[in-house]
Each structure stands twice: as structure tokens, then as C-alpha cells.
PyMOL Python script that loads the backbone (N, CA, C, O; Angstrom):
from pymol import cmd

cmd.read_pdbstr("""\
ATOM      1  N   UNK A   1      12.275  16.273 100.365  1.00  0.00           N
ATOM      2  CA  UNK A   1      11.985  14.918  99.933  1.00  0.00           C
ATOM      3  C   UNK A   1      11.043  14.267 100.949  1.00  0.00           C
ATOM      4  O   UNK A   1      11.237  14.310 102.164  1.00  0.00           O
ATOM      5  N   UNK A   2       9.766  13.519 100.216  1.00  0.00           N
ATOM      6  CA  UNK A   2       9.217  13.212 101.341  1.00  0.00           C
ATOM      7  C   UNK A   2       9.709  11.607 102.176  1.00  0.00           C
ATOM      8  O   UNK A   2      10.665  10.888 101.885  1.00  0.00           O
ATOM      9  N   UNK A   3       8.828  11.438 103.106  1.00  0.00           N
ATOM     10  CA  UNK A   3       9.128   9.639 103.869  1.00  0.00           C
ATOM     11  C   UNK A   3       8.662   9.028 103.940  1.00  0.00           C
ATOM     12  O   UNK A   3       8.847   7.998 104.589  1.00  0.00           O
ATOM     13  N   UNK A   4       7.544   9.421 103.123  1.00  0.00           N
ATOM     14  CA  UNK A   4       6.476   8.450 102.944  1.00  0.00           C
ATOM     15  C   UNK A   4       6.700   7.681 101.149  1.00  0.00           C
ATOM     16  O   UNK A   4       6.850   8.269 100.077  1.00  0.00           O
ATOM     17  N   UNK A   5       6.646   6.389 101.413  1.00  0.00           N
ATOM     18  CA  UNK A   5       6.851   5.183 100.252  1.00  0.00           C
ATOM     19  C   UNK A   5       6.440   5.964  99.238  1.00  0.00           C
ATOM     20  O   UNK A   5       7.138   6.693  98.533  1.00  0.00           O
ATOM     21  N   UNK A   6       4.386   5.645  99.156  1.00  0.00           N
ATOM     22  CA  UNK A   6       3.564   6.580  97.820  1.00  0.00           C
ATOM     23  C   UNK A   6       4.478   7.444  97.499  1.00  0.00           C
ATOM     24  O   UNK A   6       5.261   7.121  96.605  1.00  0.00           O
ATOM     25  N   UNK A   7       4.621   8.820  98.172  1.00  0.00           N
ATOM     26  CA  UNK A   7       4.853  10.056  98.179  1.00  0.00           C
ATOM     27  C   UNK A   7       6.160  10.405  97.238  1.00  0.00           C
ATOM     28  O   UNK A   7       6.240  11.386  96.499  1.00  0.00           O
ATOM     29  N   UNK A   8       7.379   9.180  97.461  1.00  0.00           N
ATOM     30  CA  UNK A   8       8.451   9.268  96.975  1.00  0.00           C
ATOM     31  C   UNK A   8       8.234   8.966  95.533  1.00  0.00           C
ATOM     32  O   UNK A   8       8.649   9.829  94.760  1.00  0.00           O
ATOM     33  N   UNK A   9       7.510   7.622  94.871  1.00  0.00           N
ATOM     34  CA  UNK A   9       6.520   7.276  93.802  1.00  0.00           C
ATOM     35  C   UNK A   9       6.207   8.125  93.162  1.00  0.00           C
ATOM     36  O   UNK A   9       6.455   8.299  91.969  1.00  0.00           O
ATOM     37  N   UNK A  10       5.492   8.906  94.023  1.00  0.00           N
ATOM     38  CA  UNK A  10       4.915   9.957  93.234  1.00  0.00           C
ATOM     39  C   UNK A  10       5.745  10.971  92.694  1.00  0.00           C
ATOM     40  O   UNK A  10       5.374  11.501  91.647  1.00  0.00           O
ATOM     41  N   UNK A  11       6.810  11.333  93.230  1.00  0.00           N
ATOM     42  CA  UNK A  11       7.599  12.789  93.256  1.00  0.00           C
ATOM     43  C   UNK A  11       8.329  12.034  91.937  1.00  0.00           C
ATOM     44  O   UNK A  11       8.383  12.759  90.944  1.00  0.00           O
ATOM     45  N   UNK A  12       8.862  10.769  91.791  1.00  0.00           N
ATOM     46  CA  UNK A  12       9.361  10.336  90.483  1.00  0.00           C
ATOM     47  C   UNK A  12       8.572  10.628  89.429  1.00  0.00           C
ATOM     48  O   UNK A  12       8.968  11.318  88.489  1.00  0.00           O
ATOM     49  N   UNK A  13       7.365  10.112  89.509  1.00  0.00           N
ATOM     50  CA  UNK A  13       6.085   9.926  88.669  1.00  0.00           C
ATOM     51  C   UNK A  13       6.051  11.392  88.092  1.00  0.00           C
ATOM     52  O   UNK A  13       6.025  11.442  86.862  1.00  0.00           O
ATOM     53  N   UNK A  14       6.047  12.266  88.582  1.00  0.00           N
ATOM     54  CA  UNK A  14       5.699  13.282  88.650  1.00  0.00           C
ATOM     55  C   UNK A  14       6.909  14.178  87.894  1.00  0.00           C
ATOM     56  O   UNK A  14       6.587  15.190  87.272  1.00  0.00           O
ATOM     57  N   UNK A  15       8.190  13.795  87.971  1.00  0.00           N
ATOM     58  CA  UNK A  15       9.193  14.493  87.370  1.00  0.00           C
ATOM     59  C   UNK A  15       9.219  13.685  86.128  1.00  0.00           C
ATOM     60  O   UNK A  15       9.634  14.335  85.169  1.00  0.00           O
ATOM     61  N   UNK A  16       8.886  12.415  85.852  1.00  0.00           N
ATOM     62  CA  UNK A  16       8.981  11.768  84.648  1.00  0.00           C
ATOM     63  C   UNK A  16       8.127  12.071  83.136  1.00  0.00           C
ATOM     64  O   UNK A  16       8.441  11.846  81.967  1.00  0.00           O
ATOM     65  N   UNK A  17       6.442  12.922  84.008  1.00  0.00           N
ATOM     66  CA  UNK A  17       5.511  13.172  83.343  1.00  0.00           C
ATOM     67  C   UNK A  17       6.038  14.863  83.292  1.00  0.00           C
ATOM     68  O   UNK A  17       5.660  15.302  82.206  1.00  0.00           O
ATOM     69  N   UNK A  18       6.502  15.551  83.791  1.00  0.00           N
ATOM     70  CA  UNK A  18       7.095  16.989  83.499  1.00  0.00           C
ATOM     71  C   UNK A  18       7.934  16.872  82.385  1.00  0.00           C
ATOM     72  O   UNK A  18       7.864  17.658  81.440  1.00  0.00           O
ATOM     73  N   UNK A  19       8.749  15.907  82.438  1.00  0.00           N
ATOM     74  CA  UNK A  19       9.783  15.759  81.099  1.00  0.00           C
ATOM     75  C   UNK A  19       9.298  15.529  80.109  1.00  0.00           C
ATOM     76  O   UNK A  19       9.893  16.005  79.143  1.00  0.00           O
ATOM     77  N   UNK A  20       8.335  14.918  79.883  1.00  0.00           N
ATOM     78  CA  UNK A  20       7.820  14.134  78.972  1.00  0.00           C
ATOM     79  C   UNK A  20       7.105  15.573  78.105  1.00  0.00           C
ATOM     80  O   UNK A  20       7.113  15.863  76.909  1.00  0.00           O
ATOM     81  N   UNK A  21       6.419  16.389  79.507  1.00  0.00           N
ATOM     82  CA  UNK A  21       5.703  17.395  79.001  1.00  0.00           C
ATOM     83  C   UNK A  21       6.069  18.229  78.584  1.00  0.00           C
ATOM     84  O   UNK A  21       5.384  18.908  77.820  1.00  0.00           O
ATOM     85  N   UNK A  22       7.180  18.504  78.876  1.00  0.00           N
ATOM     86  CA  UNK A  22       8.213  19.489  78.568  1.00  0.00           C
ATOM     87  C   UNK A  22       8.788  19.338  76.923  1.00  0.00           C
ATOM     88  O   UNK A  22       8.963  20.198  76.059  1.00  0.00           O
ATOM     89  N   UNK A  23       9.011  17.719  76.910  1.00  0.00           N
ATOM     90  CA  UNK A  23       9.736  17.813  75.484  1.00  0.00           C
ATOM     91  C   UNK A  23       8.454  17.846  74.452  1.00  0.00           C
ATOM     92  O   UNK A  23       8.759  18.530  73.475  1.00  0.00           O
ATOM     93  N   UNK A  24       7.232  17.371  74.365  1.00  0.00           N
ATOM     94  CA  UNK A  24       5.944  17.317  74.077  1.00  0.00           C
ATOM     95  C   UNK A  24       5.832  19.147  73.395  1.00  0.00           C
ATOM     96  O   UNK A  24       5.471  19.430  72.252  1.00  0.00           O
ATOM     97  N   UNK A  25       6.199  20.022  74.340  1.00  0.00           N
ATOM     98  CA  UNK A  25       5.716  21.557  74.362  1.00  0.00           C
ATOM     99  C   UNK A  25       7.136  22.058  73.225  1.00  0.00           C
ATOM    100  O   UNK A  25       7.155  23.034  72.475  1.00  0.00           O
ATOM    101  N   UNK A  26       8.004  21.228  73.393  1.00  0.00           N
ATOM    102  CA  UNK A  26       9.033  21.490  72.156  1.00  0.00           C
ATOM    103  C   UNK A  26       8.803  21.581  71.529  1.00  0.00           C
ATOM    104  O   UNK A  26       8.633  22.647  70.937  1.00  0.00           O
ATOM    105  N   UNK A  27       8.520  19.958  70.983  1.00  0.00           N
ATOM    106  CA  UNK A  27       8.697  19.939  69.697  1.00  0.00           C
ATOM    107  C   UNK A  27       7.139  20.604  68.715  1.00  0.00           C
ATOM    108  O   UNK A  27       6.972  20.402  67.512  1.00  0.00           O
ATOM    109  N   UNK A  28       6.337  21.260  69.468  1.00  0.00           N
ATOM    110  CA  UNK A  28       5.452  21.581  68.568  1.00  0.00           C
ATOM    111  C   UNK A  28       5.582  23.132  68.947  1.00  0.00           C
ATOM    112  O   UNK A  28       4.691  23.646  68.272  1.00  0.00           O
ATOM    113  N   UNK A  29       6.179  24.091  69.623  1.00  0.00           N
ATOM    114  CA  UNK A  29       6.483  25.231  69.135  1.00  0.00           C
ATOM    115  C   UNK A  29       8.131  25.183  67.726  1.00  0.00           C
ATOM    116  O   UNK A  29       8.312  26.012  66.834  1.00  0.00           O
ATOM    117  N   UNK A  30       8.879  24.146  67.984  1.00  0.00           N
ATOM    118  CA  UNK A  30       9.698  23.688  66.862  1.00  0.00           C
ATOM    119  C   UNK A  30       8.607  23.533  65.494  1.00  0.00           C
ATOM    120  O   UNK A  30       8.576  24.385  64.606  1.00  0.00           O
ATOM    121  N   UNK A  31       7.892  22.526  65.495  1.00  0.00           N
ATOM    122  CA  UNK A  31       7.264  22.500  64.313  1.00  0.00           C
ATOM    123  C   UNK A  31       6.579  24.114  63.651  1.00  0.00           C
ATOM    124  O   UNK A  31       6.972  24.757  62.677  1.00  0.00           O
ATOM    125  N   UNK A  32       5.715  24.339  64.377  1.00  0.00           N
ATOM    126  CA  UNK A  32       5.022  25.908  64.223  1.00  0.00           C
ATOM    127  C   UNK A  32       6.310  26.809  63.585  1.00  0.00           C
ATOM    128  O   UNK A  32       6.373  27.487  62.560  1.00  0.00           O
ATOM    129  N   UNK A  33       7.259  26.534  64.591  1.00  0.00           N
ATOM    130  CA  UNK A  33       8.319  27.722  63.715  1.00  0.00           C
ATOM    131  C   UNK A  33       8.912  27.272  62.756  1.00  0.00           C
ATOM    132  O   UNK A  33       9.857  28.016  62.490  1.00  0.00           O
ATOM    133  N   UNK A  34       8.821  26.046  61.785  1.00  0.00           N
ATOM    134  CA  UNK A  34       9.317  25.365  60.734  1.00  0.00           C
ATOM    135  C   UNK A  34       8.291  25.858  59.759  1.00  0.00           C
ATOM    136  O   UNK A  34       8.582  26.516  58.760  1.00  0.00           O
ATOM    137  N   UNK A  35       6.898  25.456  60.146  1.00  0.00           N
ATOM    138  CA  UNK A  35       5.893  26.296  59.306  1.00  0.00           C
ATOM    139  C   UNK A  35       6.169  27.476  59.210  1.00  0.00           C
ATOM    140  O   UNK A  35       6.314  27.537  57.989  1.00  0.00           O
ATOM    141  N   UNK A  36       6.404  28.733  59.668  1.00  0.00           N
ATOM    142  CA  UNK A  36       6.154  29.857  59.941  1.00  0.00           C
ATOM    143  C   UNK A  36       8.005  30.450  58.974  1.00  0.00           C
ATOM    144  O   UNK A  36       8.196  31.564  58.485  1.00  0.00           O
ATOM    145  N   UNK A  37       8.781  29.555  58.990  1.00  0.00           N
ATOM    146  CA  UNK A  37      10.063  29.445  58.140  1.00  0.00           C
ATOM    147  C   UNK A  37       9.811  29.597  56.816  1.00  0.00           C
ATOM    148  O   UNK A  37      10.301  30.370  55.993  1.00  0.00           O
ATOM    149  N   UNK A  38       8.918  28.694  56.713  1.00  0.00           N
ATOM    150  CA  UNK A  38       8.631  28.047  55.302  1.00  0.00           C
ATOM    151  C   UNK A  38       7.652  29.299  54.423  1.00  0.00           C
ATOM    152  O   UNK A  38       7.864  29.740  53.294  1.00  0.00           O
ATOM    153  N   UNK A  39       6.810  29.573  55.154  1.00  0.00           N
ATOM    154  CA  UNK A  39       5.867  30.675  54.872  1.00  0.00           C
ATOM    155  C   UNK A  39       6.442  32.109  54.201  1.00  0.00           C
ATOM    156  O   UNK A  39       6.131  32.795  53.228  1.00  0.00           O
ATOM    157  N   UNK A  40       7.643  32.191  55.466  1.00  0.00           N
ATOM    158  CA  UNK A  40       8.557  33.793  54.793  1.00  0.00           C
ATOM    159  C   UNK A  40       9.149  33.400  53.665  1.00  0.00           C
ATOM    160  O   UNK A  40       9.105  34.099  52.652  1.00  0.00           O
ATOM    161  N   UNK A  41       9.741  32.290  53.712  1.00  0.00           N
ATOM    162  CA  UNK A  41      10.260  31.536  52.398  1.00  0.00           C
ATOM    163  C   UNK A  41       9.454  31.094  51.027  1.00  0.00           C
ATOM    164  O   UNK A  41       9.845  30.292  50.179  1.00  0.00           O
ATOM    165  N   UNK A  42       8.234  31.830  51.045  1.00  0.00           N
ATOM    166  CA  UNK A  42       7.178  31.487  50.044  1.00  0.00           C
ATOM    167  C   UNK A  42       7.173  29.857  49.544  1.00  0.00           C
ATOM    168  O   UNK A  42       6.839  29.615  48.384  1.00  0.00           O
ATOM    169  N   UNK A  43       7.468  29.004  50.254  1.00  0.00           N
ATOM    170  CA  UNK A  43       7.851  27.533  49.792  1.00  0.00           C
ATOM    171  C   UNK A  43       6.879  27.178  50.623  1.00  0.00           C
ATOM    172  O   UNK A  43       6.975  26.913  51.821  1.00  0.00           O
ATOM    173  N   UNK A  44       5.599  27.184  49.698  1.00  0.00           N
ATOM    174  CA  UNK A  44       4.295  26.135  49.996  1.00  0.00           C
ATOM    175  C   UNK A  44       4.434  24.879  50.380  1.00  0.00           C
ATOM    176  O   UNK A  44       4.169  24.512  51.524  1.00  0.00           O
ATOM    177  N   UNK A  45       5.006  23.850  49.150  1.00  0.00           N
ATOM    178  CA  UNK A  45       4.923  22.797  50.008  1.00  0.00           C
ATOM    179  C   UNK A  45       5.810  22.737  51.021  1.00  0.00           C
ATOM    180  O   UNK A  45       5.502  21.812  51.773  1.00  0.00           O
ATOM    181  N   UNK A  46       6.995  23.444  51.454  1.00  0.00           N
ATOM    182  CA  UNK A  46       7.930  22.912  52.601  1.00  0.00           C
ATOM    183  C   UNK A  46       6.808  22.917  53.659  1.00  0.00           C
ATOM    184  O   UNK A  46       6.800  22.021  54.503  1.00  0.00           O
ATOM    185  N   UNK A  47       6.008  23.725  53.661  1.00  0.00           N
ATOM    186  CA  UNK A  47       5.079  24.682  54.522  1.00  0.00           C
ATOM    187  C   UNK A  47       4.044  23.875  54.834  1.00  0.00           C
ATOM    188  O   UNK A  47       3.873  23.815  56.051  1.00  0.00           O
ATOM    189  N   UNK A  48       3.187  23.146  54.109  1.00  0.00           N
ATOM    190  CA  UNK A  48       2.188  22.170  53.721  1.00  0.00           C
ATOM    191  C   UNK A  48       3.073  21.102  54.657  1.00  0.00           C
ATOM    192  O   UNK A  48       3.125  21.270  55.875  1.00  0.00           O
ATOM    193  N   UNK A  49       3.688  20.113  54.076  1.00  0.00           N
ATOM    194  CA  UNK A  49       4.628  19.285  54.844  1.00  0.00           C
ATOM    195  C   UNK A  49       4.928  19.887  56.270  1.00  0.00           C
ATOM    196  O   UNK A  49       4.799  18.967  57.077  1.00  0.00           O
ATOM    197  N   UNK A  50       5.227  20.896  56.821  1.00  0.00           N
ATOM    198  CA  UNK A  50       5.651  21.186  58.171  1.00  0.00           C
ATOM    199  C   UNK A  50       3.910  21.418  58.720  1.00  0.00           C
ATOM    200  O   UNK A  50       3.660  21.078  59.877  1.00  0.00           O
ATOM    201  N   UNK A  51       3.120  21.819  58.118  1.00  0.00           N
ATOM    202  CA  UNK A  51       2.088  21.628  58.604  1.00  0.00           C
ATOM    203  C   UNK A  51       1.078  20.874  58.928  1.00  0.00           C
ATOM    204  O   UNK A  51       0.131  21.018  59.701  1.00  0.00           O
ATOM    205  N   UNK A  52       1.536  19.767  57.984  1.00  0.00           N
ATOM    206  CA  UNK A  52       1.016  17.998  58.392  1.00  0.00           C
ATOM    207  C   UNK A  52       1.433  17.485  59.619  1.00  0.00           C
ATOM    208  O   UNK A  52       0.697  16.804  60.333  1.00  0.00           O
ATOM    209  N   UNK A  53       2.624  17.792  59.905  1.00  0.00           N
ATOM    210  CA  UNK A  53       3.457  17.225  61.283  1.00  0.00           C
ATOM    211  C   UNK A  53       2.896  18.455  62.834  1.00  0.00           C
ATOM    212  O   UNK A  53       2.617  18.415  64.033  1.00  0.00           O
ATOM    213  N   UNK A  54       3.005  19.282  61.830  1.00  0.00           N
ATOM    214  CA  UNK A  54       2.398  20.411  63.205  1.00  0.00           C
ATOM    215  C   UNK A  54       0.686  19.796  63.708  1.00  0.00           C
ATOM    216  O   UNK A  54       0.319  19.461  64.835  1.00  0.00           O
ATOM    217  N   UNK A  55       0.087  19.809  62.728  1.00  0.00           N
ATOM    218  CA  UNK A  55      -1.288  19.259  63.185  1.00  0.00           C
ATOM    219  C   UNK A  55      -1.280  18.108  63.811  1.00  0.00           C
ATOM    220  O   UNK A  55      -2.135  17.960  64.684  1.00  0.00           O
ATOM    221  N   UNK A  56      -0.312  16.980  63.537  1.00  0.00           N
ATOM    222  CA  UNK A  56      -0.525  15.922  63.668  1.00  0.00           C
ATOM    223  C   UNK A  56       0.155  15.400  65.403  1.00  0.00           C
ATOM    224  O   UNK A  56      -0.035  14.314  65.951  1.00  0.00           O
ATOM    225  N   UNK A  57       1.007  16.663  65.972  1.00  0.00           N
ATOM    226  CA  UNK A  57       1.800  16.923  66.829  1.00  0.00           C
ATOM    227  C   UNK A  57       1.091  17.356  67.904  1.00  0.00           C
ATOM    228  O   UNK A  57       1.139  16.974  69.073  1.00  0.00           O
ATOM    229  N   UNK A  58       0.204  18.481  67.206  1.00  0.00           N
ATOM    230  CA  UNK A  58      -1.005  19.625  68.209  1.00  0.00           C
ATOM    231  C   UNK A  58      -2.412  18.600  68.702  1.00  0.00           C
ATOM    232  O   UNK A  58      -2.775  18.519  69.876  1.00  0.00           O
ATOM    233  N   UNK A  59      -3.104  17.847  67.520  1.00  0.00           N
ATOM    234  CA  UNK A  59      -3.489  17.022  67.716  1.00  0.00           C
ATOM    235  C   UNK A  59      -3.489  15.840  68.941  1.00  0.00           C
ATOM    236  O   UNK A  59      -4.492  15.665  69.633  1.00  0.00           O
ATOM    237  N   UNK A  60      -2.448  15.182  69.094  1.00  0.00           N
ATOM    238  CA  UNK A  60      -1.750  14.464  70.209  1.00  0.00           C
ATOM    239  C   UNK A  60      -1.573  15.615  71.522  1.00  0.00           C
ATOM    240  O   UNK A  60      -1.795  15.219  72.667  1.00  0.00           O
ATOM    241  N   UNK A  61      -1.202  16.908  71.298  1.00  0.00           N
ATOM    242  CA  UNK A  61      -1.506  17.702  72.522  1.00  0.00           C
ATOM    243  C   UNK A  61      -2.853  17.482  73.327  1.00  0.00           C
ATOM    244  O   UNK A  61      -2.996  17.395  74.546  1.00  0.00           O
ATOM    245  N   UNK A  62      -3.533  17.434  72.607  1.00  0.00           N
ATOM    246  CA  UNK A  62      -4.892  17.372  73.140  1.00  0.00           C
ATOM    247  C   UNK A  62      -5.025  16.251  73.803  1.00  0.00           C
ATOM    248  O   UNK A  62      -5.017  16.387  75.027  1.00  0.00           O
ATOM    249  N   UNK A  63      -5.185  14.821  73.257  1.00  0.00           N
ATOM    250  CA  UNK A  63      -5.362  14.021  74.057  1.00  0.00           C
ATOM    251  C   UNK A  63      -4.552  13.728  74.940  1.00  0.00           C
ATOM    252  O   UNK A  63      -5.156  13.314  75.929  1.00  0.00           O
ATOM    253  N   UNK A  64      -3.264  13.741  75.096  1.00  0.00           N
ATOM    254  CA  UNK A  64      -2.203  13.978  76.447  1.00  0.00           C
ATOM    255  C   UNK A  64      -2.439  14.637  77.319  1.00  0.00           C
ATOM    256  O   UNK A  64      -2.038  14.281  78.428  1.00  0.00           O
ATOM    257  N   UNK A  65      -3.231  15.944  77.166  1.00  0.00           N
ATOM    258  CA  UNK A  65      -3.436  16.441  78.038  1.00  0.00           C
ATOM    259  C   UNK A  65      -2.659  18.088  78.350  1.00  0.00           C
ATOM    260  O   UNK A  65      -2.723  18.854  79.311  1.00  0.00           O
ATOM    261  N   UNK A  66      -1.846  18.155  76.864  1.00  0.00           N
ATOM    262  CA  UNK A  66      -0.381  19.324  77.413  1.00  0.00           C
ATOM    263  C   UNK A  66      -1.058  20.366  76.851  1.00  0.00           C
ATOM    264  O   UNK A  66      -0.859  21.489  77.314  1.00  0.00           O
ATOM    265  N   UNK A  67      -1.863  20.207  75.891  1.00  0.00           N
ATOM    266  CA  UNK A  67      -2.749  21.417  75.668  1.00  0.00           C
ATOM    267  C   UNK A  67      -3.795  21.463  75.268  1.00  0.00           C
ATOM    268  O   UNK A  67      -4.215  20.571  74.531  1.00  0.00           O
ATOM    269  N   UNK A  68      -4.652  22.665  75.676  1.00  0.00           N
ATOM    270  CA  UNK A  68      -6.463  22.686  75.375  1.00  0.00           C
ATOM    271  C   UNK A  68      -6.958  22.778  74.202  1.00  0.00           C
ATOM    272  O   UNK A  68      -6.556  23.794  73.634  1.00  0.00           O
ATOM    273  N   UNK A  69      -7.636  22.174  73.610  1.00  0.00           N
ATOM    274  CA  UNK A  69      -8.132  22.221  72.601  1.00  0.00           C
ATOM    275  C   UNK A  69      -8.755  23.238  71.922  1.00  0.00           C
ATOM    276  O   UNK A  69      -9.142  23.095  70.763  1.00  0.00           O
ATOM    277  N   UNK A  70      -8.928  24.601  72.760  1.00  0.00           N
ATOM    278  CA  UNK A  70      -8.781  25.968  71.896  1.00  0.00           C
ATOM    279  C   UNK A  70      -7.633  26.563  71.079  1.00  0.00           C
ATOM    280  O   UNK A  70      -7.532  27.008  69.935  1.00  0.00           O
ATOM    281  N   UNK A  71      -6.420  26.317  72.606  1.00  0.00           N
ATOM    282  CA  UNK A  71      -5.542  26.679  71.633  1.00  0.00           C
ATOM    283  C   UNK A  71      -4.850  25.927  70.293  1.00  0.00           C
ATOM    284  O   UNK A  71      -4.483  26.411  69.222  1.00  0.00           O
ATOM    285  N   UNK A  72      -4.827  24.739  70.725  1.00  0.00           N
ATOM    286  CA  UNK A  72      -4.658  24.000  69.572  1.00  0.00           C
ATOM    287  C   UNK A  72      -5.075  23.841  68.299  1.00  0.00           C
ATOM    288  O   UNK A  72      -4.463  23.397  67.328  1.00  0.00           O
ATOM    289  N   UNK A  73      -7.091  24.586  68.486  1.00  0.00           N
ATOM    290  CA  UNK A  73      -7.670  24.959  67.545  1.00  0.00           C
ATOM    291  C   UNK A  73      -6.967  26.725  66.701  1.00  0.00           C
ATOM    292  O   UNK A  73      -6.815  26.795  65.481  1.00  0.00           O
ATOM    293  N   UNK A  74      -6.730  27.612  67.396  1.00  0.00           N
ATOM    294  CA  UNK A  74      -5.942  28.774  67.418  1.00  0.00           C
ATOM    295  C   UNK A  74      -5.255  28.762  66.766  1.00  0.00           C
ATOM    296  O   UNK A  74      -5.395  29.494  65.786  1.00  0.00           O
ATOM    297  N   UNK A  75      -3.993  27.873  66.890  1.00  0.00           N
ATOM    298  CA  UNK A  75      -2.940  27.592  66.280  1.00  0.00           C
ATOM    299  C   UNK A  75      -2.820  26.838  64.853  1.00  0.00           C
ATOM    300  O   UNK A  75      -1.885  26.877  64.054  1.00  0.00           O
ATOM    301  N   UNK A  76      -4.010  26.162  64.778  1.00  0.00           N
ATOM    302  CA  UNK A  76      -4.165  25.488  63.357  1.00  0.00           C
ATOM    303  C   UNK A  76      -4.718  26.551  62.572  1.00  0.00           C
ATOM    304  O   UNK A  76      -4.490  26.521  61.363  1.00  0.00           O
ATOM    305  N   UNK A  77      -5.406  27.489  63.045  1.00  0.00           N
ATOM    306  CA  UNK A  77      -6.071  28.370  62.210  1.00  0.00           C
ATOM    307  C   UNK A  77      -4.895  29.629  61.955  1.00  0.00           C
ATOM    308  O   UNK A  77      -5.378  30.443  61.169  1.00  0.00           O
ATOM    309  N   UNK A  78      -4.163  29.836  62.183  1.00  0.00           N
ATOM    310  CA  UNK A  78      -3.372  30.863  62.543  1.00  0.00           C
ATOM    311  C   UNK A  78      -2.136  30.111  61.153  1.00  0.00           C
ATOM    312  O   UNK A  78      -1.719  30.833  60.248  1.00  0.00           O
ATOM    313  N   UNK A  79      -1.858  29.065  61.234  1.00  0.00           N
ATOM    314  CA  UNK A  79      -1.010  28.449  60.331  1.00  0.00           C
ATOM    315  C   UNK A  79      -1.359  28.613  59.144  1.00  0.00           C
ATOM    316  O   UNK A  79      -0.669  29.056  58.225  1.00  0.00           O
ATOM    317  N   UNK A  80      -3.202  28.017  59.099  1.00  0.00           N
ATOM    318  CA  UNK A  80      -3.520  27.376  57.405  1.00  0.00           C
ATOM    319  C   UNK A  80      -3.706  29.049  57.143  1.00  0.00           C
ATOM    320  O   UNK A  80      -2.965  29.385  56.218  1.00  0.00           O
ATOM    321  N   UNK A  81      -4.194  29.768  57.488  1.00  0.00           N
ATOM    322  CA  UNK A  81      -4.073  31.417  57.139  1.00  0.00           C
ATOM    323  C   UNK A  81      -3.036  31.971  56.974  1.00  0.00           C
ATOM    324  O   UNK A  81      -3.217  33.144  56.646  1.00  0.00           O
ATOM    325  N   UNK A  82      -1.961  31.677  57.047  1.00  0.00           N
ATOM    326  CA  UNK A  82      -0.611  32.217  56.956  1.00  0.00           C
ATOM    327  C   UNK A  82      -0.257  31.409  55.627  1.00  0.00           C
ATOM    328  O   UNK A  82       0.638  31.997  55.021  1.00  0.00           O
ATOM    329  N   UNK A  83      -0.717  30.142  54.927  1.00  0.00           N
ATOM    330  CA  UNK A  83      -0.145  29.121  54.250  1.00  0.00           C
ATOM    331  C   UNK A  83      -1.201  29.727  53.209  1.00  0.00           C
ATOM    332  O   UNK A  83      -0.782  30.045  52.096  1.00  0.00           O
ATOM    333  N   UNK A  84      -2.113  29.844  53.421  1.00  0.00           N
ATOM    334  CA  UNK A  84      -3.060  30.459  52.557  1.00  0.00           C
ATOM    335  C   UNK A  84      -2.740  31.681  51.730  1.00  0.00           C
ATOM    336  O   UNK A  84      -3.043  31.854  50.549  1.00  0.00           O
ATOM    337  N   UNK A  85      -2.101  32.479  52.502  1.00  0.00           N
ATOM    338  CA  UNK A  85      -1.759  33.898  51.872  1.00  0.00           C
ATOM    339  C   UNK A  85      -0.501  33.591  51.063  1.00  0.00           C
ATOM    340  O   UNK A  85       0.128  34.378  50.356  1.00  0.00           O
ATOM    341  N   UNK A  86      -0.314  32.635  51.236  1.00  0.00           N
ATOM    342  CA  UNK A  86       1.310  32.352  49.683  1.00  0.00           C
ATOM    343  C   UNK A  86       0.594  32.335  48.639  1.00  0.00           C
ATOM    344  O   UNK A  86       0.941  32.990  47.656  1.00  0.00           O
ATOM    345  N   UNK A  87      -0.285  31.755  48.640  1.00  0.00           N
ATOM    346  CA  UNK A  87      -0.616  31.345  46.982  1.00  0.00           C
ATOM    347  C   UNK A  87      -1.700  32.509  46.900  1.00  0.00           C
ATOM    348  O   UNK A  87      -2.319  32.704  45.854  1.00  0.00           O
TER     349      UNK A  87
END
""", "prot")
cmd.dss("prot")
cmd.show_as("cartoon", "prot")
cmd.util.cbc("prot")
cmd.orient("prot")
């Protein structure tokens, strides 16, 4: 632990934005595997619907900062191709 004022600030700051990031990285490998549910389950729209929230989830990755905008691009493409092959 440090003894310096900032330093202590920071070490909060810093565990508050890990959590945050942490639950952030949840809930959108949660969503992905709701899509990816729905898909084996040939149930388009469940699939469609879990994939509105997944984009809209991955999306917000990006500007937060929790993930790069390749993979985020990756992952959208990897979905609507999987959602694609139902019908």
C-alpha cells in the first residue's frame, strides 16, 4: 500500500475501473453465448434479438476503452455469419 495521498487515490481509482472492466468483459462474452444458444437452437429471432444487445454491448466496448475495435469488428462478423446460416 502506498503513503503517498495521490497514490492511495489512485490504487482506489484503479480497482474501481478494473471492476467496472471486468463486469463490462461479462456481460458481452454472456451476450455472444446467448447468440451462439440461439443459433444451435435454429431460433432466428431469439438470435436476431440477442444480437441487437450483443452489438449494442460490443459497440460501447469500444468507446470505453475494454476492447479494440478489430475485435469487436471480428466478433460482429463471426455472429451475423453464424445467424445467416439458419435461414
Amino acid at each position: 500500500m502506498p503513503n503517498i495521498k495521490s497514490q492511495k487515490k489512485r490504487v482506489l481509482t484503479n480497482n474501481k475501473k478494473h471492476e467496472s472492466n471486468v463486469a463490462q468483459r461479462s456481460a458481452i462474452k454472456t451476450s455472444i453465448k446467448k447468440v451462439l444458444v440461439a443459433v444451435d437452437a435454429n431460433d432466428k429471432e431469439a438470435a436476431m434479438t440477442a444480437y441487437n444487445t450483443a452489438n449494442s454491448l460490443l459497440d460501447k466496448a469500444i468507446t470505453s476503452g475494454v476492447h479494440h475495435k478489430n475485435y469487436v469488428a471480428r466478433q460482429k462478423s463471426r455472429l451475423s455469419h453464424a445467424i445467416n446460416k439458419i435461414a
